[in-house]
C-alpha positions as CSV (number, residue, x, y, z in Angstrom):
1,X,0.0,0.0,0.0
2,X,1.5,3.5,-1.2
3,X,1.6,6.5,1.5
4,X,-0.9,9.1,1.0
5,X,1.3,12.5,0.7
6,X,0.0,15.6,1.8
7,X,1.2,19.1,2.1
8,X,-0.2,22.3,3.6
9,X,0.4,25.7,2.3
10,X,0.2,28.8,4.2
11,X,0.5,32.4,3.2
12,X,0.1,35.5,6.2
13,X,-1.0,39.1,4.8
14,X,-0.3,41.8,6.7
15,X,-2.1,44.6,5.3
16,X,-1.8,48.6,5.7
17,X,-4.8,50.1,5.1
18,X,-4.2,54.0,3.9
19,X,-7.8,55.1,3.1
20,X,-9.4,53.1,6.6
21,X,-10.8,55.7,9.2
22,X,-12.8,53.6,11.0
23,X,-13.4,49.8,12.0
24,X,-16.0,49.4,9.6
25,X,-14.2,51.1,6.3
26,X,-11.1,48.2,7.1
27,X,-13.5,45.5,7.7
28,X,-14.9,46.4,3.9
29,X,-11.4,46.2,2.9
30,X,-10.5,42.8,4.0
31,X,-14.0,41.7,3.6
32,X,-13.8,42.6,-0.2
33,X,-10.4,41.4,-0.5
34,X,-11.0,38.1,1.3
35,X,-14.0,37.1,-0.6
36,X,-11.9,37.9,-4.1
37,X,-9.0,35.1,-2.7
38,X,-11.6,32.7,-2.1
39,X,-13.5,33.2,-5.3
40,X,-10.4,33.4,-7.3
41,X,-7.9,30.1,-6.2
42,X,-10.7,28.2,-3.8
43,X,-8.5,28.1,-0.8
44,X,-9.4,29.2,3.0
45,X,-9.0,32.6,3.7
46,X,-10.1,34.2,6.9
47,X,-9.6,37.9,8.9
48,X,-7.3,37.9,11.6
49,X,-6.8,41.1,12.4
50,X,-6.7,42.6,16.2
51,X,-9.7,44.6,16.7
52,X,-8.3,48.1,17.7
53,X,-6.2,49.0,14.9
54,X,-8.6,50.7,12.2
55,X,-5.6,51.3,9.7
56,X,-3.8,48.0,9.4
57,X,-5.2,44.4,9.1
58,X,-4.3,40.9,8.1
59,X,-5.8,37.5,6.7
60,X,-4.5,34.2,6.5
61,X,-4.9,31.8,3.6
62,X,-4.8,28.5,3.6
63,X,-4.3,25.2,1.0
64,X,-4.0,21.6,0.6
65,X,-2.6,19.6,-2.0
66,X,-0.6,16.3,-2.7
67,X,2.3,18.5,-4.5
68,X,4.5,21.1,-3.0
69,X,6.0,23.0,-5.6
70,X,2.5,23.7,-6.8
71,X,1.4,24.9,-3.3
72,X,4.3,27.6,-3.2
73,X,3.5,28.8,-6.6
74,X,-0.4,28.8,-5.6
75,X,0.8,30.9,-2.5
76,X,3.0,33.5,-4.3
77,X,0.1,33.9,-7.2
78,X,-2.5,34.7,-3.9
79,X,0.7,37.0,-2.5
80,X,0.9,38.7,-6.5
81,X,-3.1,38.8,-7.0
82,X,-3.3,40.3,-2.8
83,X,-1.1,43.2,-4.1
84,X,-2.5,44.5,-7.0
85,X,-6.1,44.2,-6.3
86,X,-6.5,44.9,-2.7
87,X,-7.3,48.7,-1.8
88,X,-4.3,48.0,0.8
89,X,-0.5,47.3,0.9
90,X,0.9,44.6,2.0
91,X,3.6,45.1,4.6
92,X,4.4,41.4,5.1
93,X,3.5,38.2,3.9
94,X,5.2,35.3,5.5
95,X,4.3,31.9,3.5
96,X,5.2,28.2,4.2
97,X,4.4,25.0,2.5
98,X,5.2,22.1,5.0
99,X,4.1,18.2,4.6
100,X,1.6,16.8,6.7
101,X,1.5,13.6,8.3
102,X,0.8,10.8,6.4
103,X,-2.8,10.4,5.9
104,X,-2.8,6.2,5.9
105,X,0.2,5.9,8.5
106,X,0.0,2.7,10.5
107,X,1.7,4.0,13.4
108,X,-1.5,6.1,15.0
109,X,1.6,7.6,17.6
110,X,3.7,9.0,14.9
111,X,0.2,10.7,13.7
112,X,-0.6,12.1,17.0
113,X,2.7,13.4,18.2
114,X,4.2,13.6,14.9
């Protein structure tokens, strides 16, 4: 039986938001900008922002796939799209694509602590 490989990509955006005065004109922002992500590459995207800072934001995005090197050009498309069509700047955007554990390992201890 052949091992089941999975990876997980994840992409952080940390977002200046010039034209935000208030909670609610960021919130439109990200809202706007989030819901473009998801629509565009179907992967998980969600606000993570702190809730006090009307002028800067962030959302993560997340992905699954069975190849690696597809994952991290997935991720820096999202990263290229993010910054040309977000009504923001991005001031960061740390990104990883790491493997996950096996998803038909026999050893259920390597999966829990693994």
């Amino acid at each position: 039986m052949s091992l089941l490989r999975a990876y997980v990509g994840v992409l952080v955006l940390q977002l200046a938001i010039p034209g935000a005065r208030s909670l609610k004109d960021r919130r439109q922002v990200l809202v706007s900008l989030r819901d473009r992500i998801r629509a565009r590459f179907d992967v998980a995207c969600h606000e993570i922002s702190p809730d006090d800072l009307y002028a800067r934001g962030a959302l993560i995005v997340t992905c699954g796939g069975n190849d690696p090197q597809v994952l991290a050009q997935l991720v820096d498309r999202i990263r290229s799209f993010a910054d040309a069509n977000g009504g923001c700047v991005i001031t960061d955007a740390p990104s990883e694509v790491r493997p996950w554990p096996d998803a038909l390992a026999n050893d259920r201890q390597e999966w829990e602590h693994g």
